[in-house]
py3Dmol code that shows the C-alpha trace and the ligand (Angstrom):
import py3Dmol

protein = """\
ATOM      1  CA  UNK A   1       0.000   0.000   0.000  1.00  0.00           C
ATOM      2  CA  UNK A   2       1.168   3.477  -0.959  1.00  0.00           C
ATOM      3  CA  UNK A   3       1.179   6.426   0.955  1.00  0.00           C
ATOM      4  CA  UNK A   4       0.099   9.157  -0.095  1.00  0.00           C
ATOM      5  CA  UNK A   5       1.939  12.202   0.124  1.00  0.00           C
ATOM      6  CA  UNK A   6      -0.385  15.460   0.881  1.00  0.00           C
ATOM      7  CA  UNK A   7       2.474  17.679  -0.174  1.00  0.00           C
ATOM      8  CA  UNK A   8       2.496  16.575  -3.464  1.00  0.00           C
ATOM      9  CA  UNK A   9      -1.436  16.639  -3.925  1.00  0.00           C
ATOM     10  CA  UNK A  10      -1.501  12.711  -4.264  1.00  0.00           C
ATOM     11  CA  UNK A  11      -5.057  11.882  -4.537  1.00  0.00           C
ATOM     12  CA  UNK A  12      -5.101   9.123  -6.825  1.00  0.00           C
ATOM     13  CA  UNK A  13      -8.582   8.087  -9.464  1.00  0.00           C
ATOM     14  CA  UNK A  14      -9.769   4.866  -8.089  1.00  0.00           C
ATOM     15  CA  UNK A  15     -12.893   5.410 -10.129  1.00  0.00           C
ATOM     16  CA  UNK A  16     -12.901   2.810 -12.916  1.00  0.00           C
ATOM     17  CA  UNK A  17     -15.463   4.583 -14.621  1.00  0.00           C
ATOM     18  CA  UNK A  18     -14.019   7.907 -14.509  1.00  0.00           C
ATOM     19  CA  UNK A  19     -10.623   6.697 -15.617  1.00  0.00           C
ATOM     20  CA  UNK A  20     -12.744   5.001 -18.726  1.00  0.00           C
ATOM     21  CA  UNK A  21     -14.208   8.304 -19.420  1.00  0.00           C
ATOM     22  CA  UNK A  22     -10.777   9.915 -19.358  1.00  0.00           C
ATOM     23  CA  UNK A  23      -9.397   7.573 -21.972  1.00  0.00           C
ATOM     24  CA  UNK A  24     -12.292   8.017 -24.327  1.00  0.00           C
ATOM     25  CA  UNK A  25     -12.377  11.883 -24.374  1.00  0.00           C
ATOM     26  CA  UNK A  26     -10.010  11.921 -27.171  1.00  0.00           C
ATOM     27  CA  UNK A  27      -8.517   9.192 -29.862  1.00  0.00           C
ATOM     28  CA  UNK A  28      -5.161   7.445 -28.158  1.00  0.00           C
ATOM     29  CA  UNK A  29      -4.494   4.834 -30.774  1.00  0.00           C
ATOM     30  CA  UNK A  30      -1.401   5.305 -32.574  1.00  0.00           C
ATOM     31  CA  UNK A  31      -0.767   8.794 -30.790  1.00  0.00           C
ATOM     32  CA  UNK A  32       2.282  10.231 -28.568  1.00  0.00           C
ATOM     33  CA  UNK A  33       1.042  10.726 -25.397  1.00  0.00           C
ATOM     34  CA  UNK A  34       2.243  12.627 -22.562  1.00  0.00           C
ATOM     35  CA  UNK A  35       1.023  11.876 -19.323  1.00  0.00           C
ATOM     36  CA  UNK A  36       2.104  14.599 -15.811  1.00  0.00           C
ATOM     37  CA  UNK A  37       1.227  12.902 -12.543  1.00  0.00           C
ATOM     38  CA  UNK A  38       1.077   9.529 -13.115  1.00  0.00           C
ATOM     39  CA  UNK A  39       0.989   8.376  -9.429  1.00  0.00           C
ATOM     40  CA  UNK A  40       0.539   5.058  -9.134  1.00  0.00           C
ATOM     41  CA  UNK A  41      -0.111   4.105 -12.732  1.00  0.00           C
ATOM     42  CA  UNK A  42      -4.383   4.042 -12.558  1.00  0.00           C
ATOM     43  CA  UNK A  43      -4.858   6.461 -15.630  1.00  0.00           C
ATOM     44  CA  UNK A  44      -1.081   5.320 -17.208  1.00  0.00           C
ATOM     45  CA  UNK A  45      -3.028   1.617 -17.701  1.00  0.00           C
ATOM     46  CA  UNK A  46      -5.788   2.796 -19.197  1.00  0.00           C
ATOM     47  CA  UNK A  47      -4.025   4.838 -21.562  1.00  0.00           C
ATOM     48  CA  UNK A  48      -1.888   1.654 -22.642  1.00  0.00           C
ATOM     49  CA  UNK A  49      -4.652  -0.134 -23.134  1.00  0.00           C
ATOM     50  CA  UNK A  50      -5.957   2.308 -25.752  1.00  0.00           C
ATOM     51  CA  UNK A  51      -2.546   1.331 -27.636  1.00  0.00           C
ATOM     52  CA  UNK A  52      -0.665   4.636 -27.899  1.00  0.00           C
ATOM     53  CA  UNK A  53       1.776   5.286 -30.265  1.00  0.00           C
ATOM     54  CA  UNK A  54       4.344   6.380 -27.940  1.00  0.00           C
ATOM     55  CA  UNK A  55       3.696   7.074 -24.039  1.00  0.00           C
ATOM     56  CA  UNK A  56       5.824   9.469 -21.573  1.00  0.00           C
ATOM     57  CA  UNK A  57       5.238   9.805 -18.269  1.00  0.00           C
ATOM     58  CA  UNK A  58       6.513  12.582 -15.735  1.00  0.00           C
ATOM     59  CA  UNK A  59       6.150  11.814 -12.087  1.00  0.00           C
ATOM     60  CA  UNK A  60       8.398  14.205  -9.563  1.00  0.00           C
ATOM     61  CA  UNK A  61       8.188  11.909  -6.498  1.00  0.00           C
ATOM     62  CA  UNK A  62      11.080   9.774  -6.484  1.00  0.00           C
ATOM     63  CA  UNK A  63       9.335   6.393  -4.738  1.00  0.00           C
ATOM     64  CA  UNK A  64       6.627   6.526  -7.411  1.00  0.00           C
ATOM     65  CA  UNK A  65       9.158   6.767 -10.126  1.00  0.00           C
ATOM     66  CA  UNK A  66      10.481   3.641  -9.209  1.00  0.00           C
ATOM     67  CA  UNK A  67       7.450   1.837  -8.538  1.00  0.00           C
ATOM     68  CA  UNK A  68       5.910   2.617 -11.870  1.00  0.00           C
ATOM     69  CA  UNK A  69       9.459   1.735 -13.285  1.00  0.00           C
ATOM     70  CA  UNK A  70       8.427  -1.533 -11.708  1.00  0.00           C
ATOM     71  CA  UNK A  71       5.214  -1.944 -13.489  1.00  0.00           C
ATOM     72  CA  UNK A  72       5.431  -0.947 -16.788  1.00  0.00           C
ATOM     73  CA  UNK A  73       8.767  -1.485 -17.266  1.00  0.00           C
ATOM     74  CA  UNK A  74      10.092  -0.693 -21.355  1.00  0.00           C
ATOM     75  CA  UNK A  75       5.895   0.014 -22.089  1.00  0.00           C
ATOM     76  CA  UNK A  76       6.211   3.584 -21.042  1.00  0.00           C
ATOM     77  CA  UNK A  77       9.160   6.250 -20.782  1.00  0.00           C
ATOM     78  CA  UNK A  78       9.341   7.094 -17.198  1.00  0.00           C
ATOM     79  CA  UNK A  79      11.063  11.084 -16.415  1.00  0.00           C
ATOM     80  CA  UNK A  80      11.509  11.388 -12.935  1.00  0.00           C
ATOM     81  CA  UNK A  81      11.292  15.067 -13.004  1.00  0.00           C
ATOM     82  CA  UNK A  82       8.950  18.185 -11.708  1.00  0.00           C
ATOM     83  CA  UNK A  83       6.952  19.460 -14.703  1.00  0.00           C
ATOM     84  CA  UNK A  84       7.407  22.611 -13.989  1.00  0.00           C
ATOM     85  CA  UNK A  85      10.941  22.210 -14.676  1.00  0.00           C
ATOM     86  CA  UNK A  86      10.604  20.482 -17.954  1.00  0.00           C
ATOM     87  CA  UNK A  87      11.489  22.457 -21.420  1.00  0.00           C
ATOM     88  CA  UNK A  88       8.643  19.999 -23.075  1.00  0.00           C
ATOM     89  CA  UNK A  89       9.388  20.654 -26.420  1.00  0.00           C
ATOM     90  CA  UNK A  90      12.582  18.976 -25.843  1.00  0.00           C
ATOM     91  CA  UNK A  91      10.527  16.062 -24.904  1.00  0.00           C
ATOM     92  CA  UNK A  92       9.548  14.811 -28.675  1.00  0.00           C
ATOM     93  CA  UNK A  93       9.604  15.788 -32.167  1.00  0.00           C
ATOM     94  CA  UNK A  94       5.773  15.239 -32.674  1.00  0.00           C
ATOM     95  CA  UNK A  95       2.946  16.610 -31.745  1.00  0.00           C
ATOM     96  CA  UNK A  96       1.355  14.943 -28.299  1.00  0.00           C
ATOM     97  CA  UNK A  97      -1.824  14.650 -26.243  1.00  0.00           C
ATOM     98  CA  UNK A  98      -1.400  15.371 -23.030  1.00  0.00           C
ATOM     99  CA  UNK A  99      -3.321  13.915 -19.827  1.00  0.00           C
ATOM    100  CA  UNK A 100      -2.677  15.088 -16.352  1.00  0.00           C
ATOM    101  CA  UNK A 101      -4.505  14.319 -13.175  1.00  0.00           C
ATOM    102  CA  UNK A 102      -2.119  16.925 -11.369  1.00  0.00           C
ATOM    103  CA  UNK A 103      -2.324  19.076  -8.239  1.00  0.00           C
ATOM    104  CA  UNK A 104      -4.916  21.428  -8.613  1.00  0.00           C
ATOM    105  CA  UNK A 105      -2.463  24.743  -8.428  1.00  0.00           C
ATOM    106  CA  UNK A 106       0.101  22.840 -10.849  1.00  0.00           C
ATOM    107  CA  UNK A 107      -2.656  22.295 -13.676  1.00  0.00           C
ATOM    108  CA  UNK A 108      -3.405  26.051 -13.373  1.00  0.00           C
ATOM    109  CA  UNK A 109       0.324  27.337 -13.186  1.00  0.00           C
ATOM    110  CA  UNK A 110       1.118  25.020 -16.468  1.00  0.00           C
ATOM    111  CA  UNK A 111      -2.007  25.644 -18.470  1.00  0.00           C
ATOM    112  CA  UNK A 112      -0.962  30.077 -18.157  1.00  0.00           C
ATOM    113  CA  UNK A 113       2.749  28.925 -18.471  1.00  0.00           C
ATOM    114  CA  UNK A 114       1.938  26.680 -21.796  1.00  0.00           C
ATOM    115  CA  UNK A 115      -0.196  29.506 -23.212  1.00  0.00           C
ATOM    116  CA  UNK A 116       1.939  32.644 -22.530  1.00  0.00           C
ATOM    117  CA  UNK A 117       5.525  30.976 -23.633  1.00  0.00           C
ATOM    118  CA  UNK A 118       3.498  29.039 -26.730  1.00  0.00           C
ATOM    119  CA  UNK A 119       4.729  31.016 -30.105  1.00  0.00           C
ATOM    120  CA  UNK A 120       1.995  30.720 -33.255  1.00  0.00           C
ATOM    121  CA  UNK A 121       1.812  27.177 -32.708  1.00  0.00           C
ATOM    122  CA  UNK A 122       1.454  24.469 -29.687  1.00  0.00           C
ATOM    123  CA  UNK A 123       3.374  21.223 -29.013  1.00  0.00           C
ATOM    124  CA  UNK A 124       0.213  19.025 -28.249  1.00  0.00           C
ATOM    125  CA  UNK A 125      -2.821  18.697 -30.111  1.00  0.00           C
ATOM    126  CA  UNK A 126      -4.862  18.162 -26.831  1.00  0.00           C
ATOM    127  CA  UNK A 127      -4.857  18.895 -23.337  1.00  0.00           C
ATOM    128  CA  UNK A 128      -7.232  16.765 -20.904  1.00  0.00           C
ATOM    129  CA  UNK A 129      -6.619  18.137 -17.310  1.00  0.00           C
ATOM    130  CA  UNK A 130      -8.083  18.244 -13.948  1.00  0.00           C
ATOM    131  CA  UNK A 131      -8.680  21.238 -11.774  1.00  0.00           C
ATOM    132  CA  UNK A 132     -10.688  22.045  -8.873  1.00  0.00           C
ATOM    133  CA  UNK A 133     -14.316  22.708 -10.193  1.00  0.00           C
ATOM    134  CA  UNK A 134     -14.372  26.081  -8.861  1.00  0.00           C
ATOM    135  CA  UNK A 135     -11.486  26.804 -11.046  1.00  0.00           C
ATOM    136  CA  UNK A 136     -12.795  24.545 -14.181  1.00  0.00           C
ATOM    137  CA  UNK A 137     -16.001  27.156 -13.975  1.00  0.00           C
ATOM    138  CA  UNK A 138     -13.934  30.076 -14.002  1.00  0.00           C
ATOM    139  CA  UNK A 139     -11.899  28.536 -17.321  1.00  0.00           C
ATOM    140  CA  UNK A 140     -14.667  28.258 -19.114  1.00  0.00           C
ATOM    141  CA  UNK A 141     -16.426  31.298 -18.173  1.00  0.00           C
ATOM    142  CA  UNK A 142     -18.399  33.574 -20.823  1.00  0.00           C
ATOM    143  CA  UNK A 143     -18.819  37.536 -20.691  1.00  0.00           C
ATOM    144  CA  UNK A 144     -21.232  38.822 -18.127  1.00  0.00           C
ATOM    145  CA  UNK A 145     -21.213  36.548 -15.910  1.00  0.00           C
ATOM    146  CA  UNK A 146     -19.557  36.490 -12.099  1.00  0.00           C
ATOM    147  CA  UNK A 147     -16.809  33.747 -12.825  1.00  0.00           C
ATOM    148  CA  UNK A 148     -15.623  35.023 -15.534  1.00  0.00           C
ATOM    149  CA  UNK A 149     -12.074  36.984 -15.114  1.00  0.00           C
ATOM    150  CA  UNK A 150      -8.373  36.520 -16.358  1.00  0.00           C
ATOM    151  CA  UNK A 151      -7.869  32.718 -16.375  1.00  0.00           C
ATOM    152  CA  UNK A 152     -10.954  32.565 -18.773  1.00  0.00           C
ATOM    153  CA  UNK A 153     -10.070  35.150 -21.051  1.00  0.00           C
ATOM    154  CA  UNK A 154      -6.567  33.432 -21.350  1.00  0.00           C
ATOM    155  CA  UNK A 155      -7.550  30.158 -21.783  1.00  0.00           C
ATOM    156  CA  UNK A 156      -9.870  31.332 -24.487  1.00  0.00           C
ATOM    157  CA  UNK A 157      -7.188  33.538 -26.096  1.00  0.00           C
ATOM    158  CA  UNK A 158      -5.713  30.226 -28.479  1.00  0.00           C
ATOM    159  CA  UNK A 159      -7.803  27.494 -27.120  1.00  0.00           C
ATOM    160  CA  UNK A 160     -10.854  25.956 -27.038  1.00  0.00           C
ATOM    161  CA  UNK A 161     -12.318  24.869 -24.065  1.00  0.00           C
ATOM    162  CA  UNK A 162     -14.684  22.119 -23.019  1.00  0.00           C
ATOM    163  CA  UNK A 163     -15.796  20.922 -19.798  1.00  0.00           C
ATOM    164  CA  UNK A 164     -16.241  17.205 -19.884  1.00  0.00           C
ATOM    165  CA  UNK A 165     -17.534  15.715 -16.518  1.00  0.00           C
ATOM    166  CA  UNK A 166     -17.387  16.589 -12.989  1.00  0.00           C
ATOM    167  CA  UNK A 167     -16.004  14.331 -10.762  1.00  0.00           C
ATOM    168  CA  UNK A 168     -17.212  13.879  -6.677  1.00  0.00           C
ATOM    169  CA  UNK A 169     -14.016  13.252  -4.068  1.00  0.00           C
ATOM    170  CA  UNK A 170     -15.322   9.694  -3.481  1.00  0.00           C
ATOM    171  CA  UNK A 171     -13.582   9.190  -7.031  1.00  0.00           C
ATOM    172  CA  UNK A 172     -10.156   9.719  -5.596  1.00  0.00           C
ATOM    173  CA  UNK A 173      -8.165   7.962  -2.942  1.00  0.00           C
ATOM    174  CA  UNK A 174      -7.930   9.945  -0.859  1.00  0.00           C
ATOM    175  CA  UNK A 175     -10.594  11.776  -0.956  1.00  0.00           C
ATOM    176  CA  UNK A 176      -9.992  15.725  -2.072  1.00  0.00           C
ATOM    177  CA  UNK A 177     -11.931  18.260  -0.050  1.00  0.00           C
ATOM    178  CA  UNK A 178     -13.404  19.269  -3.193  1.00  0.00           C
ATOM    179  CA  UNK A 179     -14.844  18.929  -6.321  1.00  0.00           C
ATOM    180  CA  UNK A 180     -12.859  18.267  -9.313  1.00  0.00           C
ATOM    181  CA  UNK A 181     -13.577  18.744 -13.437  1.00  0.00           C
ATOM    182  CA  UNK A 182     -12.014  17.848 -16.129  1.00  0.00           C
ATOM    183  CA  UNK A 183     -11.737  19.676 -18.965  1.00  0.00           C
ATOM    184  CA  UNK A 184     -10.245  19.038 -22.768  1.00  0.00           C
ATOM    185  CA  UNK A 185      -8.409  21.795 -24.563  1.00  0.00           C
ATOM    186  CA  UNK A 186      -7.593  21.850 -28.448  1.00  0.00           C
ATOM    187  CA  UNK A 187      -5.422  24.687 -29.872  1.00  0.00           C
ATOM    188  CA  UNK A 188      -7.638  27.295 -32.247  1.00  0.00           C
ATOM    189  CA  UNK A 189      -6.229  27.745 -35.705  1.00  0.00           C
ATOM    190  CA  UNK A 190      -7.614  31.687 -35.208  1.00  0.00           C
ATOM    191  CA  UNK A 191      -6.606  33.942 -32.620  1.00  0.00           C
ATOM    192  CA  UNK A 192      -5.805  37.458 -32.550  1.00  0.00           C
ATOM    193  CA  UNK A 193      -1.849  37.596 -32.377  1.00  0.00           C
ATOM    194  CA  UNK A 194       0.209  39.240 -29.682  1.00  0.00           C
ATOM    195  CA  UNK A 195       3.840  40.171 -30.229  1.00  0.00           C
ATOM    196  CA  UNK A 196       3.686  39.083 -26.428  1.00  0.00           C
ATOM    197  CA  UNK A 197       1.455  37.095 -24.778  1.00  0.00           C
ATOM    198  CA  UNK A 198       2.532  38.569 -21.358  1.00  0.00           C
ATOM    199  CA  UNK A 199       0.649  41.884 -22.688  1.00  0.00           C
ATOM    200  CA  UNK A 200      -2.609  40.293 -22.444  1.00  0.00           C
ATOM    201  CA  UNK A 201      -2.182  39.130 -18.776  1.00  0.00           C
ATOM    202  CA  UNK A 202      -0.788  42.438 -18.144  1.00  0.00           C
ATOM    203  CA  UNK A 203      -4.260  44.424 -19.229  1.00  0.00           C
ATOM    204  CA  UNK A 204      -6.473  41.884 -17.497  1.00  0.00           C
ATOM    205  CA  UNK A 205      -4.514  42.170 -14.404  1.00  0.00           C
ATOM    206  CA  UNK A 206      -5.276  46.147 -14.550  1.00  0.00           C
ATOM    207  CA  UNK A 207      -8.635  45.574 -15.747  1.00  0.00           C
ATOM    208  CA  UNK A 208      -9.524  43.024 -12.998  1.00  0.00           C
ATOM    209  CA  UNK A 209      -7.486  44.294 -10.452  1.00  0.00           C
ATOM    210  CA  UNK A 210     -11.178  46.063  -9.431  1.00  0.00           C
ATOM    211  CA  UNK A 211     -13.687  44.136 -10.805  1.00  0.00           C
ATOM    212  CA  UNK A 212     -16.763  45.785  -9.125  1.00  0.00           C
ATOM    213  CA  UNK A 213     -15.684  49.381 -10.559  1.00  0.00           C
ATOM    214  CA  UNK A 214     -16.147  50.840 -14.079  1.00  0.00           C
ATOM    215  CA  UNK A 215     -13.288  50.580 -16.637  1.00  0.00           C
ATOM    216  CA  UNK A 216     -12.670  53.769 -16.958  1.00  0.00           C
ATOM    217  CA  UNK A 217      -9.612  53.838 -14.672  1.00  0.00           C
ATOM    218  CA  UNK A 218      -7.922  50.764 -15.506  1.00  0.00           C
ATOM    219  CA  UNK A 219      -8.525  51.883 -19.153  1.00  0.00           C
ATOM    220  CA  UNK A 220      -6.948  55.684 -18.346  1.00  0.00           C
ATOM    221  CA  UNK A 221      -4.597  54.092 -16.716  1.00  0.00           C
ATOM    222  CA  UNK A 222      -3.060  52.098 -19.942  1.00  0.00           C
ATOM    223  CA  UNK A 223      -4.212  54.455 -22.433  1.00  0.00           C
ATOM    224  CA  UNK A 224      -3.738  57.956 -20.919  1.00  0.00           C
ATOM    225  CA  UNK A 225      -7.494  58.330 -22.045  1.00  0.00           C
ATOM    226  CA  UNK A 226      -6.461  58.407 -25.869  1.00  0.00           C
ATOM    227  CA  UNK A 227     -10.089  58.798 -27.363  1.00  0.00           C
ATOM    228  CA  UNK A 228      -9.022  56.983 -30.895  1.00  0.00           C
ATOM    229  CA  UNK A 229      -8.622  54.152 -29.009  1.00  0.00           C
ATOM    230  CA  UNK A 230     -11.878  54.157 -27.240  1.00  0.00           C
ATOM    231  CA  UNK A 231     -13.664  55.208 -30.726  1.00  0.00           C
ATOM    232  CA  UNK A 232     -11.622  52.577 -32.889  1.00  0.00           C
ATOM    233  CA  UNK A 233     -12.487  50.207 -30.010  1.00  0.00           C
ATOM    234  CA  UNK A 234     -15.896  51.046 -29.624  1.00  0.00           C
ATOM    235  CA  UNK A 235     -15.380  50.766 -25.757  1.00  0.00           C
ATOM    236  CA  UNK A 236     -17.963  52.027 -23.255  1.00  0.00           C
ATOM    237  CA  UNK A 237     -15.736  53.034 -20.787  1.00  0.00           C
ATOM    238  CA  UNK A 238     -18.777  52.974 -17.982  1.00  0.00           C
ATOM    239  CA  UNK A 239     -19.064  48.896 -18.515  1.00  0.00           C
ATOM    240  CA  UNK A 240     -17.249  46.665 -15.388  1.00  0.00           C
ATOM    241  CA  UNK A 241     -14.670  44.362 -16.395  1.00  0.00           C
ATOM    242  CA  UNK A 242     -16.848  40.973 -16.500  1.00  0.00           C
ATOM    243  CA  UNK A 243     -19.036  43.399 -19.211  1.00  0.00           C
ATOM    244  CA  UNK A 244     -16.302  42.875 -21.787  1.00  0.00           C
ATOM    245  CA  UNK A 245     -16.364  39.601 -24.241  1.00  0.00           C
ATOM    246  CA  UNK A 246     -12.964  37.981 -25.198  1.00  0.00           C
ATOM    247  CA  UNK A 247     -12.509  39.853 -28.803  1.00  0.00           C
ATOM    248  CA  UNK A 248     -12.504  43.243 -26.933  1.00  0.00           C
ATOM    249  CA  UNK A 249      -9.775  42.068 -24.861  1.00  0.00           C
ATOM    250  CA  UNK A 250      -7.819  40.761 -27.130  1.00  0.00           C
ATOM    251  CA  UNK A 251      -8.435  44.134 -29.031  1.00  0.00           C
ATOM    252  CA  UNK A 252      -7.353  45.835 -26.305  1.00  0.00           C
ATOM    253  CA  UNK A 253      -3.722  43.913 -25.927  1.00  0.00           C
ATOM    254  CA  UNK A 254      -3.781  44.619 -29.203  1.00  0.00           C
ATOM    255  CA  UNK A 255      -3.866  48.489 -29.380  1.00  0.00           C
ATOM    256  CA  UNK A 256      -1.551  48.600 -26.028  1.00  0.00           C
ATOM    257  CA  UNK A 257       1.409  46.445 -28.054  1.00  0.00           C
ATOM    258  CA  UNK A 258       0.547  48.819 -30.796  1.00  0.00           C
ATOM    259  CA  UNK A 259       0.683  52.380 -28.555  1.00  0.00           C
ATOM    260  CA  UNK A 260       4.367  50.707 -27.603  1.00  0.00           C
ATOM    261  CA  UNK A 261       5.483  49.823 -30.559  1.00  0.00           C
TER     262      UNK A 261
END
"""
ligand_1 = """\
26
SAH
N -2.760 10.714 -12.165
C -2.741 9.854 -10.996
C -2.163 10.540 -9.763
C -2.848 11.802 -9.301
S -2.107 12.499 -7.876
C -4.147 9.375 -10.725
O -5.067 9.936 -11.291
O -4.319 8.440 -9.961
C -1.049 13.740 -8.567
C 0.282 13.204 -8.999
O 1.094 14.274 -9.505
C 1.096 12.569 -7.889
O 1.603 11.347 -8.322
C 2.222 13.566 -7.620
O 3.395 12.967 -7.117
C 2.420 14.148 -8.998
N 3.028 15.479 -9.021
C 2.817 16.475 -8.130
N 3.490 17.574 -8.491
C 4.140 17.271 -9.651
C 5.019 18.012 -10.514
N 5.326 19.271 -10.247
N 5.504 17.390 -11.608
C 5.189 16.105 -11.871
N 4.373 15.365 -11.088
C 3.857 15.935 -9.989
"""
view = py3Dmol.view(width=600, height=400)
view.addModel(protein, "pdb")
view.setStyle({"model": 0}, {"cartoon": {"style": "trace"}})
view.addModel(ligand_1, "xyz")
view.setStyle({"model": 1}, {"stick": {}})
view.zoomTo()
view.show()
């Protein structure tokens, strides 16, 4: 028997069902995987079984390592290392799917990480991740509405979201405090481009930094009240943050890269 170690944010899928659903969210056969957080090997299994072209697992606690070394032996490329840490384009030539049952605060730190540092195009082709469900909601959060803020309108910058199912803590050994989702990715082939992504989490921060207020601040604030921006933009400057849809924001990185040069 393993135990689990809360520092790492081991709660591993015992859910047979679940981990079924997982592996039929997206085609595996024939495909380069990547899997982050393999754990004890539940989801890693299920994914062989699908027959995957090639499959890469990267699991930063060192007992696991060796136990999954153990199990799967030559059937799956084992990287003892901390994703966080990991250039992953180094990791293959193709394009992968990735599938990551992670810590909750690690899914969220490498989702922003993969989207700011990703140039015109990604490295996978899908992403199928867990997060909190809180968290999940705020992802895939539309205009208007009170979850929606900067982790939705940079998720929905290059990809496409989807939520798939929502999974209860009795799912998991052991069993989370909370609820979990999991969600599936795929890269957009239309985006507005940024000469740098960092822009766009730079405006939302301003923007959101008071989301009960009007814009008119935040936008003064970038803009030095330049009215050819608000009339190119069509911006009512007495809206509140959450009133704004994606486009405008991605407008508004836009004309702020452009007032820099
Ligand atoms: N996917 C497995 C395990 C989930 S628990 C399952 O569903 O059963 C989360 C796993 O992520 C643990 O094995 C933990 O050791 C691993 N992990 C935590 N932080 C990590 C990091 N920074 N890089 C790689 N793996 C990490």
């Amino acid at each position: 028997m393993i135990k689990a170690k809360k520092s790492l944010g081991q709660n591993f899928l015992i859910d047979k069902n679940i981990l079924e659903k997982i592996v039929n969210v997206t085609e595996i056969q024939n495909k380069n995987i990547l899997e982050i957080g393999p754990g004890t090997g539940n989801l890693t299994s299920h994914i062989l079984k699908k027959g995957p072209k090639k499959l890469i697992v990267i699991e930063k606690d060192n007992d696991l390592a060796i136990k999954l070394k153990n199990i799967f032996s030559n059937q799956v490329i084992i990287i003892n290392k901390d994703i966080l840490k990991i250039e992953e384009t180094s990791l293959i030539e193709e394009k992968v799917t990735v599938f990551g049952n992670l810590p909750y605060n690690i899914s969220t730190e490498i989702l922003s990480k993969w989207i700011i540092n990703s140039k015109n195009n990604f490295w996978f082709d899908h992403l199928i991740l867990m997060f909190q469900k809180e968290v999940a909601d705020r992802i895939i959060s539309k205009f208007n509405t009170s979850s929606y803020g900067r982790i939705s309108i940079l998720s929905n910058w290059k990809l496409d979201v989807k939520k798939i199912i929502d999974i209860k803590p009795e799912s998991f050994l052991p069993k989370p405090k909370v609820d979990s989702s999991l969600l599936f990715f795929t890269p957009k082939k239309v985006f507005q481009k940024l000469k740098e992504p960092k822009n766009l989490e730079k405006i939302t921060r301003v923007f959101f930094n008071q989301r009960r207020k009007m814009i008119k601040k935040p936008f003064n604030q970038l803009f030095n009240g330049d009215q050819s921006i608000i009339d190119k933009l069509k911006i009512d400057l007495n809206l509140r943050p959450q009133n704004l849809d994606f486009d405008m924001y991605y407008k508004i990185a836009s004309e702020y890269e452009n007032l820099r040069g």
